[in-house]
C-alpha positions in Angstrom: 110.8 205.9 103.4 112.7 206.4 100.1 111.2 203.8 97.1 113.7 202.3 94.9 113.1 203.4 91.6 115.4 201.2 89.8 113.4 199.8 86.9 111.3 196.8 86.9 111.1 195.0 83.7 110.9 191.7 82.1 108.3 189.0 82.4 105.1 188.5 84.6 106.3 185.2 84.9 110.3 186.5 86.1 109.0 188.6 89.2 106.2 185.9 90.3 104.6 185.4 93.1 103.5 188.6 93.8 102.6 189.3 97.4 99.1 191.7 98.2 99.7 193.3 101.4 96.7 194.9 102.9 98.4 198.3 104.9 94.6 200.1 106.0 96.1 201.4 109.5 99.5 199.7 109.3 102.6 201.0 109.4 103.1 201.0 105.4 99.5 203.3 104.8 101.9 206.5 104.6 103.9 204.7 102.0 100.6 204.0 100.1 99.1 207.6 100.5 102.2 209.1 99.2 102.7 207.0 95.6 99.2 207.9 95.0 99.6 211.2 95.5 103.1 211.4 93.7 102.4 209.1 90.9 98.6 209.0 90.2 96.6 211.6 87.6 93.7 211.8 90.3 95.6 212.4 93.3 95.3 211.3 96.7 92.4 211.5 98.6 91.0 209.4 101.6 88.2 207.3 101.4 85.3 207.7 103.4 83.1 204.5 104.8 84.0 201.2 104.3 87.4 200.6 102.3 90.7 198.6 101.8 94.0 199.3 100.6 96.5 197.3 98.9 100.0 197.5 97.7 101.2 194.8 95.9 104.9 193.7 96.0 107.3 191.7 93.9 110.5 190.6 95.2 110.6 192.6 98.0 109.8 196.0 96.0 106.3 197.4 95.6 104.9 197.6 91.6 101.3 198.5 92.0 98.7 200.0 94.4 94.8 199.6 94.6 92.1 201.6 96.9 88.3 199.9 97.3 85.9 201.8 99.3 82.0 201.8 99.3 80.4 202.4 96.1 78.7 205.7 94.5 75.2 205.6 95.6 72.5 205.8 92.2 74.5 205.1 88.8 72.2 204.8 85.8 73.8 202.1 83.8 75.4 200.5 86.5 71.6 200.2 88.1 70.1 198.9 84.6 72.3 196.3 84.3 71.8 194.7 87.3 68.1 195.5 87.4 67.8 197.1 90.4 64.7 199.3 91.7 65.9 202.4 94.0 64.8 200.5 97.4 66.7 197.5 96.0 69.6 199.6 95.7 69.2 201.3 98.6 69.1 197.8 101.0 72.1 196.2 98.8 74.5 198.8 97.9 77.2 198.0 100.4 77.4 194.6 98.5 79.3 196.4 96.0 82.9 197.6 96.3 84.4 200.6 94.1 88.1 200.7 92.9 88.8 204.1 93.4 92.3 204.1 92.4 94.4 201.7 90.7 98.7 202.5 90.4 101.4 200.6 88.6 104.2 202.6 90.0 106.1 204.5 86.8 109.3 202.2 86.9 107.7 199.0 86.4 107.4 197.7 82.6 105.8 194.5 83.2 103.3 192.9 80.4 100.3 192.2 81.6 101.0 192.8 85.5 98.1 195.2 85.4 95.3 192.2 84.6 97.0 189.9 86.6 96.4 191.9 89.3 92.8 192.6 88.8 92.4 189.2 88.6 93.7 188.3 91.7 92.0 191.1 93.0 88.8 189.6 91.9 89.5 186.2 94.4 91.2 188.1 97.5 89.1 191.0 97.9 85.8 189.7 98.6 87.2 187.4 101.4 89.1 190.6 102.9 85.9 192.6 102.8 84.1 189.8 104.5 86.9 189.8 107.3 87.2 193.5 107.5 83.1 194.4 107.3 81.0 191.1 108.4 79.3 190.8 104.5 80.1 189.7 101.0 80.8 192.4 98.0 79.1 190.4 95.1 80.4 193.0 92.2 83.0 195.2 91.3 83.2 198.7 89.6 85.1 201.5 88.2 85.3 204.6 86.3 87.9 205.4 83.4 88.7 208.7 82.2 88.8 208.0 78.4 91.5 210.9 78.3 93.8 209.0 80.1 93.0 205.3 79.2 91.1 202.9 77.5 90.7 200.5 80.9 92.1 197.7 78.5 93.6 196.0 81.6 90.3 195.7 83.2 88.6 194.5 79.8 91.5 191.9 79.9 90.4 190.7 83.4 86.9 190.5 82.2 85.1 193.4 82.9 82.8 195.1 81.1 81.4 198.5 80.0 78.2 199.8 81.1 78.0 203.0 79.4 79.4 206.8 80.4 78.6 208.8 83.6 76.5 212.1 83.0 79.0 214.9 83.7 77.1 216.0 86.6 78.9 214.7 89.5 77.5 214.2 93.0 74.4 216.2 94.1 74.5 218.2 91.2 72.0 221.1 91.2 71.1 221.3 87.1 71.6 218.6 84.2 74.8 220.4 82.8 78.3 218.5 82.8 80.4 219.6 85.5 83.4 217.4 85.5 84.9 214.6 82.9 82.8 211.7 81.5 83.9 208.6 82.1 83.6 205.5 81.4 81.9 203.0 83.4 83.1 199.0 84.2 81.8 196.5 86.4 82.6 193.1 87.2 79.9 190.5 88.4 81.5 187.8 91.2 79.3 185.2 90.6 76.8 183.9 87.6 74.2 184.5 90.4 75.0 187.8 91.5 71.5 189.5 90.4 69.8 187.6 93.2 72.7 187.8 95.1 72.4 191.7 95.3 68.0 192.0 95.0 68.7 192.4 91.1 66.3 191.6 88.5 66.9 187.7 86.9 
């Protein structure tokens, strides 16, 4: 399928509502796949456990794309914040989902699309995961590469920063950095989401 490229510009307000289209196993995945492969830093590459994916559409064309899957497994600041022990974390992890990748397609020049979307995000995806998986995702989280961007649409939608990953990556077998820091942001779902996910109060 060929993507019209012709620019989209102007107001949040001019190319409202905004339709999120859940493609996972339909027809428009390969349209998905490809824009992330084509237009984002990181690349395609698919997601493994649970996970969702969007692409969101305005008048008809698609702006933006978003990918959730299952979240990493022990992250230190992540973990402090919401108090968990490791067999808390263990039992509750699946009530978190991870944004792996987040797209507004090149051509679109919309202020602030990308927060509105997060936003929404926010209220749609935990009813989706519910739907999709049989069980609630209580918080949200990502990781920014500070040599790309800031994350200031996320801090716009009200997330916040934990801290920085270690460098080390998954399974790593010394202490050295192996692959770029990043930053990491989370977003809580609820004022109750410590005791919601076996946190500390």
């Amino acid at each position: 399928m060929t993507i019209d490229q012709t620019p989209v510009e102007g107001t949040l307000a001019a190319i409202r509502p905004l339709e999120f289209r859940l493609v996972r196993r339909t027809k428009e995945e390969p349209i998905f796949n490809g824009l992330i492969e084509e237009h984002h830093y990181l690349g395609y590459v698919q997601p493994v456990g649970e996970h969702l994916k969007y692409l969101v559409y305005a008048r008809g064309r698609p702006v933006a794309c978003l990918a959730w899957s299952s979240a990493p497994r022990p992250l230190g600041p992540r973990d402090r914040f919401i108090g968990w022990s490791p067999e808390a974390r263990r039992k509750n992890i699946h009530l978190l989902a991870y944004n792996t990748r987040f797209l507004i397609l090149p051509w679109v020049k919309v202020p602030h699309l990308a927060s509105h979307i997060l936003g929404r995000m926010a209220r749609e995806l935990p009813k989706e995961w519910e739907r999709k998986y049989g069980h609630p995702v209580w918080y949200l989280e990502t990781f920014v590469d500070p040599a790309w961007n800031r994350g200031t649409c996320y801090l716009a939608a009200n997330w916040v920063k934990l801290g920085r990953t270690t460098g080390r990556g998954n399974n790593a077998p010394t202490k050295r950095p192996r692959v770029p820091v990043k930053e990491i942001l989370g977003l809580p779902l609820s004022r109750r989401f410590r005791s919601l996910i076996g946190g500390l109060q």
